[in-house]
N, C-alpha and C positions, 0 to 999 in steps of 0.2 A: 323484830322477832327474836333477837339476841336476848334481849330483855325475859322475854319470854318462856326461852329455853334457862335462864341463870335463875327466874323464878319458881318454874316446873322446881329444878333441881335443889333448890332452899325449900322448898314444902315437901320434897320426898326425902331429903336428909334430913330435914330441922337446923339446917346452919347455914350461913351465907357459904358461896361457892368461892368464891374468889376475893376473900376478906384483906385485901394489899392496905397496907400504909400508905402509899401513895401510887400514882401513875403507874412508874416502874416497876415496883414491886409488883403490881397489879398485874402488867403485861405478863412479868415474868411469874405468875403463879394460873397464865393464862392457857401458857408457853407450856406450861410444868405438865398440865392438864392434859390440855389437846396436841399438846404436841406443836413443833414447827409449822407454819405453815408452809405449801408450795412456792415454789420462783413464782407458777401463774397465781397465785393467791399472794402472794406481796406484793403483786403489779399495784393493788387497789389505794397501797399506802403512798399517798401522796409526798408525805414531807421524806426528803431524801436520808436524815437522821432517822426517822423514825425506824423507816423500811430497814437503816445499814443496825440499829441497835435488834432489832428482830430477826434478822438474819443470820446477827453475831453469838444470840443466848446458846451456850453450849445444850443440847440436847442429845439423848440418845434414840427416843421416840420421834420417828415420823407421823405427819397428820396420817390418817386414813391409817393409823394401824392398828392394833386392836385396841379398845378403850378402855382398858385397862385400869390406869389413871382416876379417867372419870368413873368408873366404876367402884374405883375404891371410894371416891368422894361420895358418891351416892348410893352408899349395897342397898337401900331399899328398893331401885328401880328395878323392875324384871325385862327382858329382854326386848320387849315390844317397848316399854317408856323409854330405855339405854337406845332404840334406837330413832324414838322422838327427841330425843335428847342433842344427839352427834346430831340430825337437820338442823335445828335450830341453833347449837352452837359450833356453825360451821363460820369460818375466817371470810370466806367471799360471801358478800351479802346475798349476791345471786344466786348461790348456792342454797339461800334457806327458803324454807317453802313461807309462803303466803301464810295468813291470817287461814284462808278457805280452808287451803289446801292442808295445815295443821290439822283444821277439826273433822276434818279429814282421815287424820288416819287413826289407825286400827287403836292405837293406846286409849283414844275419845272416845271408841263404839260405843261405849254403854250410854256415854254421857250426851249422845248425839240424838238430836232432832230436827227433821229436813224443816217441819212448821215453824220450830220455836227459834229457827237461824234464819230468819229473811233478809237478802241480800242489802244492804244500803244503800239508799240513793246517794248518787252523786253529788257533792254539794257545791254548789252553785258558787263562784266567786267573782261572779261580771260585778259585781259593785267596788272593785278595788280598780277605781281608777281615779284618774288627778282631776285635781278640781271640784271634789265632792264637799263639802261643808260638815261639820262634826255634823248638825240635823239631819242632815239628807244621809249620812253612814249611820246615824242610828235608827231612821226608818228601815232603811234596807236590810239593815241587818234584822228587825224586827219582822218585816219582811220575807225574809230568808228561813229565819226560825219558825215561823208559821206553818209554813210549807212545811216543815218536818212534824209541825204539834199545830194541827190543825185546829183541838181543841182547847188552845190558849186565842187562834183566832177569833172563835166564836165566843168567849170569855171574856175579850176584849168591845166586842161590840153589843154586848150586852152589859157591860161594864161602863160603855159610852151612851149607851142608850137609859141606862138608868140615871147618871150623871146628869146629864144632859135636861131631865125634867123635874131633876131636884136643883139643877145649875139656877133657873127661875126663881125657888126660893131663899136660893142661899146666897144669890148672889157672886157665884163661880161658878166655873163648868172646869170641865177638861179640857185642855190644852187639844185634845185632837192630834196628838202625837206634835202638833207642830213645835214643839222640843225635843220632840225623841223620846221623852220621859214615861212614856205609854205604860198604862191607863191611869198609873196614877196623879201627876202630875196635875195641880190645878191653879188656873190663873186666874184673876177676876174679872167680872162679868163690864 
């Protein structure tokens, strides 16, 4: 969702947000922006350098102060996108809302529709286990994909069923996935 909010904010300015030469620079024009983060919002930096170099950037802006900053970076945003803005580029990941809960808010309204956002399935990933053979991971996963594009399923077996009675004259058929290579793949007869 970080991504998300530094994207929002390059299509309502027209320039990258955080345009660093490198890492460093980067942190610290992130630092310039939002401001320090909290003690409990530096818990989340693992590497103990990282955390002591983020702790050390002299700052006069604290997080959560006004946004000032980002507001200079972005004056096209109005008040409602400046404050889609600060969720998604908040320091603790917990902190920023969801996918949902983004299109969600009030900045989206216009652009929201309960029909046209149907929830995702969950996607399946029992087939990541040991012992499976490249064949058998590429059925599955064919497999898998079906279940989401139902009509590649039926594509596929009409795609085999047509094969399959030209395979006679031609002297191939399809393989029958038994390569994975579904539907096109063809072996000889």
């Amino acid at each position: 969702m970080w991504s998300v909010g530094c994207i929002l904010a390059e299509c309502l300015s027209r320039r990258v947000l955080f345009p660093g030469k490198d890492q460093l620079d980067q942190l610290r024009l992130i630092i310039s922006v939002l401001g320090l983060p909290s003690a409990f919002e530096l818990r989340v930096i693992e590497n103990e350098a990282a955390r002591h170099f983020v702790s050390s950037q002299p700052m006069a802006v604290e997080v959560n102060a006004t946004p000032s900053a980002l507001a200079k970076r972005v004056p096209a945003a109005n008040a409602t996108a400046m404050d889609l803005l600060a969720s998604l580029l908040a320091f603790d990941a917990t902190r920023r809302p969801t996918a949902a809960q983004a299109l969600g808010h009030d900045y989206l309204q216009e652009l929201r529709g309960a029909n046209d956002e149907p929830d995702a399935l969950t996607f399946e990933q029992g087939f990541e286990m040991e012992g499976v053979s490249e064949v058998e991971l590429r059925q599955l996963i064919w497999r898998e994909m079906a279940r989401f594009h139902p009509v590649m399923w039926r594509k596929r077996r009409r795609s085999s069923e047509l094969s399959a009675a030209q395979s006679n004259s031609t002297a191939t058929r399809l393989c029958e996935g038994e390569c994975g290579m579904t539907p096109w793949c063809r072996v000889g007869a």
